[in-house]
Each structure stands twice: as C-alpha cells, then as structure tokens.
BANURO-887840 format. One line per field, with one value per residue (C-alpha): x, y, z. Coordinates in steps of 0.25 Angstrom, whole numbers, plus 5000, padded with zeros to 4 digits. Layout:
N
c1	(X / ...);
c2	(Y / ...);
c3	(Z / ...);
END
This chain:
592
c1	(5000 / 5004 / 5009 / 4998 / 4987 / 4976 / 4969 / 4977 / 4976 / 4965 / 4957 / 4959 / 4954 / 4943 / 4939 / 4938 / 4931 / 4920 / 4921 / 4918 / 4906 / 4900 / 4903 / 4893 / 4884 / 4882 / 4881 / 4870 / 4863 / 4865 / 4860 / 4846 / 4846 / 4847 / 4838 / 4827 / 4831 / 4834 / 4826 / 4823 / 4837 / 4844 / 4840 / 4851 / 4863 / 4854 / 4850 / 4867 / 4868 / 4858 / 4866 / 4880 / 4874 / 4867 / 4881 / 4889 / 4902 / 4915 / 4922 / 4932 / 4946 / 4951 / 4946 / 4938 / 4926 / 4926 / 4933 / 4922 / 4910 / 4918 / 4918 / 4904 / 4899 / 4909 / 4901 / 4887 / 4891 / 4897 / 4882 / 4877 / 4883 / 4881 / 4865 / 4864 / 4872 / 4860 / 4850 / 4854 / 4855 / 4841 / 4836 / 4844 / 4839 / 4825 / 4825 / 4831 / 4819 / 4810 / 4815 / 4816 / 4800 / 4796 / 4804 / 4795 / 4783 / 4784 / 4790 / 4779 / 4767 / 4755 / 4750 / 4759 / 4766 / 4778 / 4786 / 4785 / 4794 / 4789 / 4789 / 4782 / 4793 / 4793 / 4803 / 4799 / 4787 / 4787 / 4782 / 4766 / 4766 / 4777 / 4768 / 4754 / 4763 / 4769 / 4783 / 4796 / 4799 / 4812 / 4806 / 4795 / 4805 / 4808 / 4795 / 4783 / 4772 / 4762 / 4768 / 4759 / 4747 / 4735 / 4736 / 4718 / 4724 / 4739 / 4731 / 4726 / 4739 / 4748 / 4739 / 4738 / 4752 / 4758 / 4747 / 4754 / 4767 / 4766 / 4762 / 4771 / 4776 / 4767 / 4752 / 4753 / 4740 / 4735 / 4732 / 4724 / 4720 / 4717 / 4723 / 4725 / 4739 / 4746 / 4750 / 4755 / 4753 / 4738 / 4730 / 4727 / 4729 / 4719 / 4728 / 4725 / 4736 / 4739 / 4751 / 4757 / 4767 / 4780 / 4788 / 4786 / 4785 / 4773 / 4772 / 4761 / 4752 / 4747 / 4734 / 4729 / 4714 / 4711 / 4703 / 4695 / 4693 / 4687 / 4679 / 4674 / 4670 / 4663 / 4656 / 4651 / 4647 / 4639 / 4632 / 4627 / 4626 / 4617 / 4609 / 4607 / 4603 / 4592 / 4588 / 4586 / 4578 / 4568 / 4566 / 4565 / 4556 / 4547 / 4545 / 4536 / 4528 / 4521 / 4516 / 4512 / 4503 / 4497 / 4493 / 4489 / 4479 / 4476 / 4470 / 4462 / 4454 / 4455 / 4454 / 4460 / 4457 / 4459 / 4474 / 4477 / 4475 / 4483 / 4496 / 4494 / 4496 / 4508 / 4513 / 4512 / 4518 / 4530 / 4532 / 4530 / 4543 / 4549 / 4549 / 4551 / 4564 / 4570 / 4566 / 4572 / 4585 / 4587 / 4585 / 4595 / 4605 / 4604 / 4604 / 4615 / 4624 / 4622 / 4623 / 4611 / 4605 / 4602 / 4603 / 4591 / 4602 / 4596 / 4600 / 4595 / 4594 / 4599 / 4594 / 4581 / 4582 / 4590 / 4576 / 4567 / 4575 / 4574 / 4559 / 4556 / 4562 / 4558 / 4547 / 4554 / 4564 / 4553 / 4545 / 4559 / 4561 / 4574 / 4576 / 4580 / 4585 / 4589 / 4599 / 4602 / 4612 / 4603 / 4601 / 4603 / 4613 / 4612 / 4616 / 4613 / 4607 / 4595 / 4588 / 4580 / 4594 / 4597 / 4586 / 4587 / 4602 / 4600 / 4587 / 4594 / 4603 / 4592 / 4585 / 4598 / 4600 / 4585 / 4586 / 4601 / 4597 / 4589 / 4575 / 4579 / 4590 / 4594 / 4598 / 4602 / 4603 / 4613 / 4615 / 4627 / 4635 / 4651 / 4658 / 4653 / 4645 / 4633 / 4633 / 4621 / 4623 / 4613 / 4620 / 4611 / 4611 / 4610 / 4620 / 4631 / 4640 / 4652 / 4664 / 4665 / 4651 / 4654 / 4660 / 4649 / 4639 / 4636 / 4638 / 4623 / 4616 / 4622 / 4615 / 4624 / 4623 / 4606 / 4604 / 4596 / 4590 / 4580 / 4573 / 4582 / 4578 / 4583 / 4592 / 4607 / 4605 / 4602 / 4616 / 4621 / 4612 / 4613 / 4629 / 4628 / 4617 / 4625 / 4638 / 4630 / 4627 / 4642 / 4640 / 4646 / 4641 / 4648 / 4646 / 4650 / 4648 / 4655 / 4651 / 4641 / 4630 / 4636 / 4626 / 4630 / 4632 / 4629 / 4635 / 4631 / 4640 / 4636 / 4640 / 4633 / 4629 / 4628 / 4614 / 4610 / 4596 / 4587 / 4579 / 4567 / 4557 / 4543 / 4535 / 4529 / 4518 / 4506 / 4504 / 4491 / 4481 / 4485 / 4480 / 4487 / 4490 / 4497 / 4503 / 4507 / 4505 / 4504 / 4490 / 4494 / 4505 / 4494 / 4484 / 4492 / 4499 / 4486 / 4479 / 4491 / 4489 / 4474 / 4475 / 4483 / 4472 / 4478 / 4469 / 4475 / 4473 / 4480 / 4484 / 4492 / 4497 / 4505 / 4494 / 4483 / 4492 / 4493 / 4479 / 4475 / 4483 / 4477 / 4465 / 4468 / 4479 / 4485 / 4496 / 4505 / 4507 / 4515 / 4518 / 4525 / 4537 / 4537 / 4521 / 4518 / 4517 / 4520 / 4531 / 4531 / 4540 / 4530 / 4520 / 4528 / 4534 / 4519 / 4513 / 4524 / 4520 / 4506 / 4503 / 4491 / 4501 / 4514 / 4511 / 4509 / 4520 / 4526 / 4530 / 4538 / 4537 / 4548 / 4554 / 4567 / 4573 / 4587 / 4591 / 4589 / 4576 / 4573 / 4581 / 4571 / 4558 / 4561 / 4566 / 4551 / 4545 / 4544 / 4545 / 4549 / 4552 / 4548 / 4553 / 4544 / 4537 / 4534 / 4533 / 4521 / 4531 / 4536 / 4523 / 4519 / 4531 / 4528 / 4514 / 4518 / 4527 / 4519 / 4510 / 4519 / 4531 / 4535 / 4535 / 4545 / 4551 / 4552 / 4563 / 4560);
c2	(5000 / 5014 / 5022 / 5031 / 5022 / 5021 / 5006 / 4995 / 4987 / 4977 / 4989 / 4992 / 4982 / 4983 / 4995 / 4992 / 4982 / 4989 / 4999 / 4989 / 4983 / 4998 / 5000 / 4989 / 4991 / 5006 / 4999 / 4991 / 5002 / 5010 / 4999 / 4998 / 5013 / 5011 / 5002 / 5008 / 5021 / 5015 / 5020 / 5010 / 5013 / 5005 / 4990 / 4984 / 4991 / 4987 / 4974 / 4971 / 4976 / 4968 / 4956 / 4962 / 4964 / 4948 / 4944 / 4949 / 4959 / 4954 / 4961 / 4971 / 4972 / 4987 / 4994 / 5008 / 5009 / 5018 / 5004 / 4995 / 5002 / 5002 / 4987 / 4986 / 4995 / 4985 / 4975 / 4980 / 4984 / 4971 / 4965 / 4975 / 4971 / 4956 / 4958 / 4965 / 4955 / 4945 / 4952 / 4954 / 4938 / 4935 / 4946 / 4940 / 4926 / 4932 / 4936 / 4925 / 4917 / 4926 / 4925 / 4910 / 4911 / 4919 / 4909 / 4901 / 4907 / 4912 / 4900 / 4891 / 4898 / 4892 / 4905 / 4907 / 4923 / 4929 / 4941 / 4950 / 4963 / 4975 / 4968 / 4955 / 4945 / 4935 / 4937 / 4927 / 4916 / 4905 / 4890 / 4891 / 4903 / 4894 / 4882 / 4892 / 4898 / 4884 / 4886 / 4886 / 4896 / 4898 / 4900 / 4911 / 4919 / 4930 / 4929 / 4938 / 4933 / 4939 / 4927 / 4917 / 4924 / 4920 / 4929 / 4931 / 4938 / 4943 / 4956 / 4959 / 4953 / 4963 / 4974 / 4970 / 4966 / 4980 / 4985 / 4978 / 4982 / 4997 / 4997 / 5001 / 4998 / 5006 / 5002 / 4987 / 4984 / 4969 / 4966 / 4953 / 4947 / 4934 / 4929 / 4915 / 4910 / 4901 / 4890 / 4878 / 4870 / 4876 / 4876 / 4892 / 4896 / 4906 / 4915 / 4925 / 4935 / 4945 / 4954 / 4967 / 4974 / 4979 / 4989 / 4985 / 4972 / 4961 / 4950 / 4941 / 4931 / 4919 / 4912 / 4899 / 4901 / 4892 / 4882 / 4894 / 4899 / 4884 / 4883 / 4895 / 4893 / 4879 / 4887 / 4896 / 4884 / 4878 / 4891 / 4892 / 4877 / 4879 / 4891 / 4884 / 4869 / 4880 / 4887 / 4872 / 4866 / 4878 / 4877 / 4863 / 4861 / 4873 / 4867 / 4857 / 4866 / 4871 / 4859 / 4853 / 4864 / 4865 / 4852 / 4851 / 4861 / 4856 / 4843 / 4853 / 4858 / 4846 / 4834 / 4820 / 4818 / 4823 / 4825 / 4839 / 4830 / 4818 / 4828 / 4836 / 4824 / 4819 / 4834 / 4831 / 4818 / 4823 / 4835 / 4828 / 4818 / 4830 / 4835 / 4821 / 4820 / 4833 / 4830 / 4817 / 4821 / 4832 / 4822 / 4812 / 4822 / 4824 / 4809 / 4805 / 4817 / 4814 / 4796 / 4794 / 4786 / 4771 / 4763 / 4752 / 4743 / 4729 / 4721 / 4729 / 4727 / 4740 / 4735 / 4736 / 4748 / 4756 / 4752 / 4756 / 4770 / 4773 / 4768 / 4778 / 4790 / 4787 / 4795 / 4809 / 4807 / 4804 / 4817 / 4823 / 4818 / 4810 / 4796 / 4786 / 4774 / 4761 / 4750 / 4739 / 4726 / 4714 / 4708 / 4712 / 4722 / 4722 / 4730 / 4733 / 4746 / 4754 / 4754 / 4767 / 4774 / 4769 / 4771 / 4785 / 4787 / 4783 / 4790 / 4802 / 4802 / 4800 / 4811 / 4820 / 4814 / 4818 / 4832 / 4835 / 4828 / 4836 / 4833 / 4821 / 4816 / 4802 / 4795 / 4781 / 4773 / 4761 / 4749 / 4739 / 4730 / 4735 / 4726 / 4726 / 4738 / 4742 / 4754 / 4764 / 4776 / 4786 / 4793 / 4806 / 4814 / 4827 / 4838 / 4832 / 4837 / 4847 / 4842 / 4853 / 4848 / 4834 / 4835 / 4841 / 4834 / 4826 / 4837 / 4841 / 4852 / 4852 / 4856 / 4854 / 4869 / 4867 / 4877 / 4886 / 4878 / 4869 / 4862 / 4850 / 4852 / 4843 / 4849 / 4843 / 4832 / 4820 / 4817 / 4817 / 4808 / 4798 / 4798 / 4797 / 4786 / 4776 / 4778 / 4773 / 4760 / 4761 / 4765 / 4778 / 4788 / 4796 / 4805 / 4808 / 4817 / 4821 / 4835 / 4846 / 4842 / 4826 / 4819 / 4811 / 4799 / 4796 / 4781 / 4774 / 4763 / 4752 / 4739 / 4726 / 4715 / 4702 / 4694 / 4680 / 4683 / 4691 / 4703 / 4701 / 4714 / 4709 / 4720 / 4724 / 4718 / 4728 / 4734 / 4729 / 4739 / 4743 / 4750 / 4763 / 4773 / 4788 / 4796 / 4810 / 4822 / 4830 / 4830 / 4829 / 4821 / 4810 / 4812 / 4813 / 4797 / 4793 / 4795 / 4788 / 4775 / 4775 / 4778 / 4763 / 4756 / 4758 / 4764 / 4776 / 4782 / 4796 / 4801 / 4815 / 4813 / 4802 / 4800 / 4800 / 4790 / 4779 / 4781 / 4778 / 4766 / 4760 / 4763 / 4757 / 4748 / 4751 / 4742 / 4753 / 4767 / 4779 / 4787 / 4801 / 4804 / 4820 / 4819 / 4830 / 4826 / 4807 / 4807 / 4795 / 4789 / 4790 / 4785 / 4772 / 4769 / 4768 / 4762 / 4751 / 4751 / 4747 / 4734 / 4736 / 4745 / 4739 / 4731 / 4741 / 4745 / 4759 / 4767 / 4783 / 4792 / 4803 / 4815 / 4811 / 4797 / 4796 / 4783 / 4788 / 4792 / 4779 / 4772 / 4781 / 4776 / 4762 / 4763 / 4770 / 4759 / 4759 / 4750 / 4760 / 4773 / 4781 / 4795 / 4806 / 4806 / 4791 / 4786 / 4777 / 4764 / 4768 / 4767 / 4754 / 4747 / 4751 / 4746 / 4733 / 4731 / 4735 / 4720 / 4708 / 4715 / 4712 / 4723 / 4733 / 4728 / 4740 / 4740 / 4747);
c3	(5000 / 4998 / 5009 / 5014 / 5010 / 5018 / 5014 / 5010 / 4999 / 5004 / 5006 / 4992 / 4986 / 4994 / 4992 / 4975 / 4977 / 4986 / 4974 / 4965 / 4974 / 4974 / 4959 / 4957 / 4968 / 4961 / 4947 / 4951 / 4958 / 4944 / 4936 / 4946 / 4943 / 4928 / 4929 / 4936 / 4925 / 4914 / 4901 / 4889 / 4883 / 4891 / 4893 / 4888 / 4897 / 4909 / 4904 / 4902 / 4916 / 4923 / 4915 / 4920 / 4935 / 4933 / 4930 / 4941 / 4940 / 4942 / 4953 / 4948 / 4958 / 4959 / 4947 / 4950 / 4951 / 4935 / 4932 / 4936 / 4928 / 4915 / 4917 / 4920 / 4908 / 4900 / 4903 / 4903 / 4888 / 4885 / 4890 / 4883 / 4869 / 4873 / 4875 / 4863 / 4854 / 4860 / 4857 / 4843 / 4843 / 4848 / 4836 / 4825 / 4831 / 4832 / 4818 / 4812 / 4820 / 4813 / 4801 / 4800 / 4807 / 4795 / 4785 / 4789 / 4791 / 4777 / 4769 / 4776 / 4777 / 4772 / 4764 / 4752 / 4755 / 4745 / 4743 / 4732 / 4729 / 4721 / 4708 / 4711 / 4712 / 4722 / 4733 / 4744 / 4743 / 4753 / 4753 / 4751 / 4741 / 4733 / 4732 / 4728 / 4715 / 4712 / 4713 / 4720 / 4728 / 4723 / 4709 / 4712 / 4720 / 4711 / 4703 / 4701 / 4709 / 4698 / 4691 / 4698 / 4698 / 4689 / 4678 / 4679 / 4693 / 4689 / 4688 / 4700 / 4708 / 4701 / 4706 / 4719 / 4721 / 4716 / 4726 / 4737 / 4733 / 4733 / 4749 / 4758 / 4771 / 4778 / 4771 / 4768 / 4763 / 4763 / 4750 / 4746 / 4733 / 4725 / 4714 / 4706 / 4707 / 4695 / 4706 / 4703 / 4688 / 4685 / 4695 / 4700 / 4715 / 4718 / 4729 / 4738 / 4739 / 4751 / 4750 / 4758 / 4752 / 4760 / 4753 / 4740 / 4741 / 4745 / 4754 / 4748 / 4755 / 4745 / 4749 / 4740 / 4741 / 4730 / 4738 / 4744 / 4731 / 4725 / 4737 / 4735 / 4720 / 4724 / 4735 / 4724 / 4715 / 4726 / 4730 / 4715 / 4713 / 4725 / 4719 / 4708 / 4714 / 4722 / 4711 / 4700 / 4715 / 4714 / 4701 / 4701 / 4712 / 4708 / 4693 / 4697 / 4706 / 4695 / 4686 / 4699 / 4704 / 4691 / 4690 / 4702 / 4699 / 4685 / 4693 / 4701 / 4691 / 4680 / 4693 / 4690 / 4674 / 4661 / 4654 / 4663 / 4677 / 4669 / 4665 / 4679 / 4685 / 4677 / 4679 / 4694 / 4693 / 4684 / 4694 / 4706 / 4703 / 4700 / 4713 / 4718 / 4712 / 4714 / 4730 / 4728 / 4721 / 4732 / 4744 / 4737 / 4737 / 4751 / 4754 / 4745 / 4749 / 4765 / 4761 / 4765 / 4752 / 4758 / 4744 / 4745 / 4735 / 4728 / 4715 / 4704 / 4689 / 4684 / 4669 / 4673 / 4683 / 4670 / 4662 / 4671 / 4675 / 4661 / 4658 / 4672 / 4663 / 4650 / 4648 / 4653 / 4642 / 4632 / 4637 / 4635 / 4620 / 4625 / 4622 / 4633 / 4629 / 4640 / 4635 / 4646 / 4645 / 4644 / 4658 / 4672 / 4678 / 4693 / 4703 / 4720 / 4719 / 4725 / 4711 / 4715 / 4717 / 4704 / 4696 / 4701 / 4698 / 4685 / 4683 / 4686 / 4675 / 4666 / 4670 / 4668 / 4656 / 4652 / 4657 / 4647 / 4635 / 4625 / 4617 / 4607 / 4615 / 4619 / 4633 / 4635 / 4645 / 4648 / 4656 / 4655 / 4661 / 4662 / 4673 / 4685 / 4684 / 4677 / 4667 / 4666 / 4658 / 4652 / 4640 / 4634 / 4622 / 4631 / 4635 / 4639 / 4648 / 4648 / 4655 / 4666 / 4670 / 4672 / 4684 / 4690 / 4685 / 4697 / 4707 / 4714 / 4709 / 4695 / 4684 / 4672 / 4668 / 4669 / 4682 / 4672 / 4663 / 4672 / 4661 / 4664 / 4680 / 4691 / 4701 / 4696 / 4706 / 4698 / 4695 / 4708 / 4716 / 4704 / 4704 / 4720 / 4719 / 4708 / 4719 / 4731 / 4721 / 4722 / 4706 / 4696 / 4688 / 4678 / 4667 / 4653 / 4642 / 4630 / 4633 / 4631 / 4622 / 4620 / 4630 / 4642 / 4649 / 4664 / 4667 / 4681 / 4684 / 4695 / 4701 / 4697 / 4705 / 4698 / 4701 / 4694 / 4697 / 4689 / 4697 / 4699 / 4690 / 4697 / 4698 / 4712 / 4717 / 4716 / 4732 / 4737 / 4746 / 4757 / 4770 / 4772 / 4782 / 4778 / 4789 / 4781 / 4788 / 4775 / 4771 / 4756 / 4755 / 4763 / 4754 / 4743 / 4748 / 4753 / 4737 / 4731 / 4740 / 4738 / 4723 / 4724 / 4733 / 4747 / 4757 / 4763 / 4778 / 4781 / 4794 / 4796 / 4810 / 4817 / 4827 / 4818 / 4807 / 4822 / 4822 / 4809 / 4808 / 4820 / 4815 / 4799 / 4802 / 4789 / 4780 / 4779 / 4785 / 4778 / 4788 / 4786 / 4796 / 4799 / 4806 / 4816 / 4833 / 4827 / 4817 / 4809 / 4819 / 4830 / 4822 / 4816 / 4830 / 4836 / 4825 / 4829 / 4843 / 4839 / 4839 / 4829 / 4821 / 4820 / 4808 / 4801 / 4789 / 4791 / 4780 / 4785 / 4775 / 4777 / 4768 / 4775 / 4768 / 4775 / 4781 / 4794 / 4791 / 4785 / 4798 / 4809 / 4800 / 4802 / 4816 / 4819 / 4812 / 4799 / 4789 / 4777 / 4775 / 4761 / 4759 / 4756 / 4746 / 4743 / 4730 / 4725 / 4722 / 4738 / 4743 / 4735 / 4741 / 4754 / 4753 / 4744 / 4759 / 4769 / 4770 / 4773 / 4779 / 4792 / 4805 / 4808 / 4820 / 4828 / 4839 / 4851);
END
C-alpha cells in the first residue's frame, strides 16, 4: 500500500465490488422506471434488457463504475441485434409458410383461377382451370385466354376483360360473366368467369356450370312438356263432352228409336271409351312408374291373341280409310303372359299406327317365330320418324311434333306404357323408320314357352240369373249398374248406404253383392266384415268396387272379405265373370 493510504488493499477490493452491486441495483431500479415510462418506441431495448436482467451479470472486479455500464449497454445492443435477427427469421419462415400455403391453395383448388396481364396472356393457371381449357399447364402459360373462349361469346369476354383490366387498385369492381369454353376435344364448357383487375392485370376465377346449365335446359323441357301434357289433357277430356251432351239430349227428345237414338247411342258408346281409355292410360302410368302393376301371367296363344287384337281395331282403321292386314305363322306360339296386358301393348301400337298413317294407307301386322322369342311387328305407310325423334319417342307425354294439331288425340302416353308393359313379360320393343314420310315399324319381341298341348278356345259358358244386390252410394252410377244387370235378366236391388246394403241383404239373401268402397258413416269394409260375421250372410260372394286398384288395395279387400275386387268403372265382360263365379265357389275363410 502507498504510504498515507488510509484503506488497504482488502478494502479496495471491496469497495469495487460494492460499487459494482450499487451500479446494478441502480440499473435495475432504472430499467422499473423505464418500464413504468417507456413509450411505444422502445420495446425492443426493454424486452433485450429483461432477457439480460433473466440471465444474470457477470460480476466485474475493479473497473469504475462508467466501465460497468459500457458493458451493460454492450450487451443490451448485442441482444438487441440478436432479437431482431429472429424476428427476421420467424418472418422469412412465415412468409415462406404462406407462400407455400398459397401454392397450394391455388395449384389445388377445385374452381379453376388464372392470371392474365394487360394484353390477355396467361401468366399463372393452376390444376382445375388447366383441366376445363384441355391442356398442359406448361402450354397455355403464355397464351391468350381469348384463345379458349367460344368464338359465339369471344365477343363479350374481350369487352369484359378489358373492363377489368383498366381498374385500379383503389375501385376493384367484381365482374361476372358467362361464356362457353372450347374445353377438351369437342364438347363446349359453358363457364362462369369472375375477374378483378389489379394494376393492370386480372386474376380470373373459372366455374364449370355446365351441369347446372343442362339441368336447367331439362327443367325447362319438363315445365313445357308439362304445359303442353295439361293443355292436350283439357282438350282431350273436354272433346267428348260435347257429342256426349248432345246426345244425350237428342235421346231426350227422340226416346229410344229411330236412327238419331241408334247414332246418339254409338256416339255415347264411342266417346265413353274414350274417356275410359285416356283414364286408364293415366292411371297405368301411375302404377307402372311406382311398380305397382301385378301381372295376372297364364299360357297364352299370342296367334290367336295377334287376330283377335287386330279384328277389335279393325273397324276404326276402316272408318279411317286404312288398310289393316294380319299374317301369323301357321300353328301355336306360346307364351306366359297377362294376355290383357298384351292385347293392350299391342293395341296401343295399332292405335298409333292409325293415328300417323294417312287416308289410303297401309299397316300390317306380324307374328313369327325367331329362336326363342316370338316377333310381332306392326309396319305403316305413315310419317315416319326423323332421327332426332326417336330417342324420345318412348318418353311420357310426347307428342312427335303433334301438340297443336290434335286430330291424331291421345295424350303421348300409348308408347310408353306399351314398352313398360312388354318389359314386365321380361320382352323388348323397339323402333324403326327410314325417316320423315317413310312409315315405321314397331317390333315386340317375347319369350316363348313350348307347350305340347293345344289351348283350349271354348267359349264362356253364357251366366245364368242371378240375385243381385248393388251397394253405390252415387245415385247414378247405381241406376246406371242396376239397368245394365237387369237389361241381361238379373234381378237387381240397390241400396245407397252400408247399413241400408246389410239390411237388404238380409232381407233378399242375394247371390252376389257389388259393393262400392268410399260409403259414407259403413265403408265397404265394415259392410264386407259384417256380412262375414252373419251367419245367414256369409255365403254370400262379395265383389269391392273401388277407384283405387293397387295391390294394396286389392290386398285390404280380400283381408275385409272379399272375394274379388274390380276397379272402377267395371266393365260388362268383369261383371259377367263375376256372376258366372259367384255360384259353386267356396267361402272366403276370413281369419280373425
């Protein structure tokens, strides 16, 4: 130690080190104080001293206390620089993130997006807008867009694209349009285009909406297929109204005889079927399109079914001026078939036929052997058919091009129950025609069955008298049943309400009972059900007469009690059968 000094060298040493301790006790209390004042400017100097202060300083032997803060700032700026340095890491990795997030994004996409520049050219196009133009993305880079564009549209892309490429970066209106692309080979893409421009330039958006755009177009085609089906089932329902009321008040004021009653009658007759049939083709399309046509199948000989078919139309062709002519293959050609399901198919085919072949004109009709199927084809001298109509020739409601002229009537639903009747026989029908004005030729094709016996043509035994009861709670649809049975020697009582039908027939004890099914306060049910649980009534055999024919329908009927249900309204031969069946059958057993 120097002489004179007062502290020795222990105390020196000491006393930098307390120097030291109070150099860093006052840094601290500076730094709270920065903390507590410190304005936005400056979070990264106290975020790089909180990081110095967390790590600790290394104690500093001897140097001053100006010493000891020239290191500290040393190091707040080295943590300074080494905080920043990450932060620009995380950034560049952020970015790169992003960028490699968009990449994907765009090359992935499902809606097609490409970039264009002032002139049009292609710049980017990822995955999806590469398949809708058809080629490689490496070949449409650096091509004009306008390029792929129908050229019936070109047109209006050009305008809107150049509208889109003059906005600026402060109005970037979203434009829309729809155009039809070249895509691939050559079928069209009909595309919906949505672009923003950004400084000259246009990021475009590509929708296919070509689906949309059919489905819309069939909607369309549906909607006037419908009109029109509404407008030709007015017309062809009111048609008949007319003859019918006139006649019906010819044989007011002329009664019974003379030619005027004779041709009212026939009128009424002729118009009557008419209506009969236009209901009936309606109600079969409703059955057939929900499956629930129940084919009553047996052996039938289709040679004499195809004569019989034609002999039934005959006289409409003649009253027409149109030959009809039958040539069969010697013998018997059998099939399993519901024969009124096939006399109607092929019955509806003649009466197209009749409807397109003119005055003088000529159909024939067909049947031979070809394998293992049998042939039936009805070739005409009429129309013909153009090519774009064949396809839908079979659709419902299609009218070949006839919706205005209604001279041929019908309501385009004859073809499609006949082809959808011959496939439940497990058959085909097709069509052919040389064209417009060449005739046609409609072919039904169905699987034989081979029999050695002969079927038997016996003619039905003629129905003997019977007793009959007729529960109809329409006043004139009784009447109207009960004159029929009695014109043919049956003796007829009515009754217009369940009760008053149970009465009756305990009063009559009738052979048969045609009972309707929709009767107010006793359905047909209730009346079948306590007709059953009558011991003097239970022999009797029920016959349900229902608008409603389903097999559900038919199922419900029998389960009441029934012994047959007849859909609305019966025909004479139905009502012969069931009173030809109502004597020497045995009782419905009715389960409980």
């Amino acid at each position: 130690m120097p002489a004179g000094c007062p502290y020795s060298a222990s105390e020196t040493a000491h006393d930098g080190r307390s120097a030291q301790a109070a150099e860093g006790r006052r840094t601290r209390r500076a730094l709270k104080k920065k903390k507590e004042k410190a304005g936005p400017g400056s979070p990264l100097r106290l975020r790089a001293e909180e990081r110095l202060a967390a790590q600790g300083e290394e104690e500093i032997l001897g140097p001053p206390p100006e010493a000891v803060r020239l290191v500290h700032e040393l190091r707040v700026h080295e943590i300074e620089l080494e905080m920043q340095n990450e932060e620009l890491r995380n950034a560049r990795a952020e970015l790169e993130a992003s960028l490699a997030r968009y990449t994907e994004i765009f090359d992935f996409a499902p809606i097609g997006y490409v970039t264009l520049d002032g002139q049009d050219t292609i710049r980017e196009v990822n995955l999806a807008a590469a398949r809708l133009l058809g080629r490689p993305r490496q070949r449409l880079e650096g091509a004009l867009f306008r390029h792929f564009v129908d050229v019936g549209s070109r047109a209006a892309y050009q305008d809107f694209i150049s509208r889109v490429a003059r906005t600026t970066d402060e109005a970037r209106p979203h434009e829309v349009i729809e155009v039809w692309l070249s895509g691939q080979g050559d079928e069209a893409i009909c595309a919906r285009l949505s672009a923003v421009g950004v400084g000259g330039t246009a990021l475009l958006a590509i929708e296919d909406i070509t689906a949309q755009k059919r489905a819309e177009a069939e909607l369309a085609d549906v909607s006037r297929r419908k009109d029109a089906f509404l407008a030709t089932l007015s017309h062809e329902l009111r048609n008949p109204l007319a003859p019918i009321r006139n006649s019906i008040a010819i044989l007011k004021r002329q009664g019974s005889h003379g030619d005027r009653a004779a041709r009212a009658v026939a009128t009424l007759d002729r118009q009557t079927r008419h209506l009969s049939r236009i209901t009936g083709d309606l109600l079969d399309t409703t059955r057939i399109a929900s499956g629930k046509i129940e084919l009553q199948r047996e052996r039938v000989d289709l040679c004499a079914l195809t004569r019989q078919t034609v002999d039934d139309h005959l006289s409409d062709f003649l009253a027409r001026g149109i030959e009809l002519a039958c040539s069969v293959d010697p013998g018997e050609i059998c099939t399993e078939a519901d024969p009124t399901r096939v006399v109607q198919a092929l019955g509806n085919l003649l009466v197209n036929a009749a409807k397109f072949t003119p005055e003088g004109g000529r159909v024939e009709v067909s049947l031979r052997r070809e394998g293992a199927h049998s042939v039936i084809a009805v070739r005409d001298t009429g129309q013909g058919i153009a090519p774009e109509a064949r396809a839908r020739l079979f659709e419902p409601f299609y009218q070949g091009g006839q919706e205005l002229d209604r001279r041929a009537g019908g309501l385009g639903l004859g073809l499609l129950i006949a082809k959808n009747l011959v496939e439940l026989h497990g058959g085909t029908i097709d069509v052919s025609s040389e064209g417009a004005g060449k005739g046609s030729v409609f072919t039904i094709r169905l699987p034989i069955i081979e029999t050695g016996a002969r079927l038997s043509n016996r003619e039905e035994e003629p129905v003997p008298p019977r007793r009959v009861l007729v529960i109809e709670d329409n006043v004139d649809g009784a009447d109207a049943l009960r004159d029929l049975l009695e014109l043919s020697g049956h003796e007829v009582h009515v009754a217009h309400s369940g009760p008053r039908g149970v009465e009756l027939a305990r009063q009559h004890k009738p052979d048969i009972v045609l009972c309707d099914i929709g009767l107010p306060r006793m359905d047909g049910y209730e009346v079948a059900r306590s007709m059953r649980a009558d011991p003097e009534l239970q022999g009797i055999y029920l016959v349900a007469l229902s608008g409603y024919s389903s097999a559900e329908d038919r199922r419900r009927a029998l389960a009441a009690g029934f012994n047959r249900h007849v859909a609305k309204p019966p025909t004479l031969p139905q009502l012969e059968e069931a009173l030809r069946a109502c004597r020497g059958t045995p009782l419905f057993l009715h389960s409980h």
